[in-house]
C-alpha positions in Angstrom: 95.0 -18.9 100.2 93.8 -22.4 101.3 94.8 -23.7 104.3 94.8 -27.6 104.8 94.7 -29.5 107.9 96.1 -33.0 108.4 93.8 -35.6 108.7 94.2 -38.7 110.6 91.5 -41.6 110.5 90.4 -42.3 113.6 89.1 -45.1 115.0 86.7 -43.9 117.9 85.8 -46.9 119.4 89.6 -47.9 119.8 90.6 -44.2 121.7 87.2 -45.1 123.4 88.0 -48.3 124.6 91.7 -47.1 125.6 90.1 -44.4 127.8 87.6 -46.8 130.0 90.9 -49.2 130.5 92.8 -46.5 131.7 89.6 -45.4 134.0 89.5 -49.1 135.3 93.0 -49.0 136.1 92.0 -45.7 137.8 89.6 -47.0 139.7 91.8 -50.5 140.7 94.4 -48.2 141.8 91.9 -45.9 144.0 90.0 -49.2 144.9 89.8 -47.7 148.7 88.6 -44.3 147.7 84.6 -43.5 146.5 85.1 -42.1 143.1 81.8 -40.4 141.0 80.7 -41.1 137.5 81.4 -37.4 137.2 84.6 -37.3 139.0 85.9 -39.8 136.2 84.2 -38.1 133.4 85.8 -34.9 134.1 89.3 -36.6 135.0 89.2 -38.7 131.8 87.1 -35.8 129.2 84.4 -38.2 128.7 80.7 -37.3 129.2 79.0 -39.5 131.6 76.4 -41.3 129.8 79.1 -42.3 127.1 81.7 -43.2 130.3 78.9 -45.4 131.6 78.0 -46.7 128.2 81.3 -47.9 127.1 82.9 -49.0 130.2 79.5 -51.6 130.0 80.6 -52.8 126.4 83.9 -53.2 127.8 83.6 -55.0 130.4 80.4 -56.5 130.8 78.6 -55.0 133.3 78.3 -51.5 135.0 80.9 -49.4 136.5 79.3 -49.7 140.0 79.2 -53.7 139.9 82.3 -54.4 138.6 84.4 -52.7 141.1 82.1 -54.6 143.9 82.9 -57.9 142.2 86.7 -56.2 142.5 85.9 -54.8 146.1 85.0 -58.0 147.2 87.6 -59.9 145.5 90.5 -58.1 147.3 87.8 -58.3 150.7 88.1 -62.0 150.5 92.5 -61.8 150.0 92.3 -59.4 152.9 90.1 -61.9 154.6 92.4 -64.9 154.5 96.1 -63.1 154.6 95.8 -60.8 157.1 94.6 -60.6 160.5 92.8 -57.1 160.1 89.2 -56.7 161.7 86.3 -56.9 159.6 86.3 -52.7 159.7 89.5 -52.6 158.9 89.3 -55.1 155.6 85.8 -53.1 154.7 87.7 -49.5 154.9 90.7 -50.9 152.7 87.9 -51.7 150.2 85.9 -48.9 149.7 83.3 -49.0 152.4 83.0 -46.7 154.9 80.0 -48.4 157.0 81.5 -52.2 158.2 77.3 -53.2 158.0 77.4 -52.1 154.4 80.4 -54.0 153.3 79.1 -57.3 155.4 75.9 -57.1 153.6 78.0 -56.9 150.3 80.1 -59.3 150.9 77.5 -62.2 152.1 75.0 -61.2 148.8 78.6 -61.8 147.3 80.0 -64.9 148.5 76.7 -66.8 150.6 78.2 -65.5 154.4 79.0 -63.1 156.6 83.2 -62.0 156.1 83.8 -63.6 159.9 82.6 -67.1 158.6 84.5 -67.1 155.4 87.5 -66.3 157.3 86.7 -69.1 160.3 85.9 -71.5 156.7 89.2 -70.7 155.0 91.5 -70.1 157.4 93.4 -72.3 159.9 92.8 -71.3 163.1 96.1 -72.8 164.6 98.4 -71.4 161.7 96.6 -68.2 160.9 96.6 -68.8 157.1 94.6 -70.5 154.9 94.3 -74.0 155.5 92.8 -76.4 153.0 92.3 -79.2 155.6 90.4 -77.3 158.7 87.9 -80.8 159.0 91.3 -82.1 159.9 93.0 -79.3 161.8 93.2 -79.6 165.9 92.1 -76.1 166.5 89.5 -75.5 164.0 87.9 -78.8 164.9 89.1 -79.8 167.8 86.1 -82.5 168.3 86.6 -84.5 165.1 90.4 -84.2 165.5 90.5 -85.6 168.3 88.5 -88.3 168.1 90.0 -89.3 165.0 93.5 -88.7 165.9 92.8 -90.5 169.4 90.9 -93.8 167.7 94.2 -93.8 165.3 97.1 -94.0 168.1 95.3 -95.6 171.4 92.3 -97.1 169.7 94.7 -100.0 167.2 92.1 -102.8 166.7 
């Protein structure tokens, strides 16, 4: 007696690819959390050199560095929308150590997370303000000049 098994043709590189969106979804999702390459192999039953290798076809770059350009994507949000402290933002990221995620974050975006906020955000309104050259609190020296030369100062 012969026994005969279905066979389906299967395209690898398509279940592959699946698999590393659903782990980058895993990992946006647990963006906060420290998750290992080994963690994720073993929650998605992938070895880790192929995890690694894969997830780099995918998307360009390595596991690691793509959630910091991700990290520090939401830092930045966190940054201008709320009013949490810089430990606070660098915990809801991922970091555990506030020095860590400001060195991160200024090799990411040029300066420390307490100027990008002062540069983006109005300091009289608490929310981002596209205008701060022009804005009273955030500089009060050039406003008022300006604003005082306009009314008093009619030539």
């Amino acid at each position: 007696m012969e026994i005969t098994c279905p066979e389906k043709e299967v395209d690898f590189q398509a279940s592959q690819e699946e698999i590393i969106r659903n782990v980058h979804n895993y990992l946006i999702e647990h963006i906060s959390e420290r998750i290992t390459i080994e963690t994720l192999s073993r929650e998605f039953l992938m070895n880790t050199t192929t995890l690694k290798t894969v997830f780099k076809k995918v998307y360009g770059t390595t596991i690691a560095a793509h959630m910091k350009q991700h990290r520090m994507e939401l830092a930045a949000g966190l940054l201008l929308k709320t009013q949490n402290d810089i430990a606070s933002v660098a915990q809801a990221v991922g970091y555990e150590s506030q020095s860590r995620f400001t060195a991160a974050f200024k090799e990411a975006y040029g300066e420390l997370p307490t100027e990008y906020r002062r540069r983006h955000v109005c300091g009289a309104k608490k929310q981002t303000c596209d205008a701060c050259a022009k804005c009273p609190i955030c500089e009060p020296e050039n406003f008022a000049k300006t604003a005082f030369e306009k009314v008093f100062l009619k030539e």
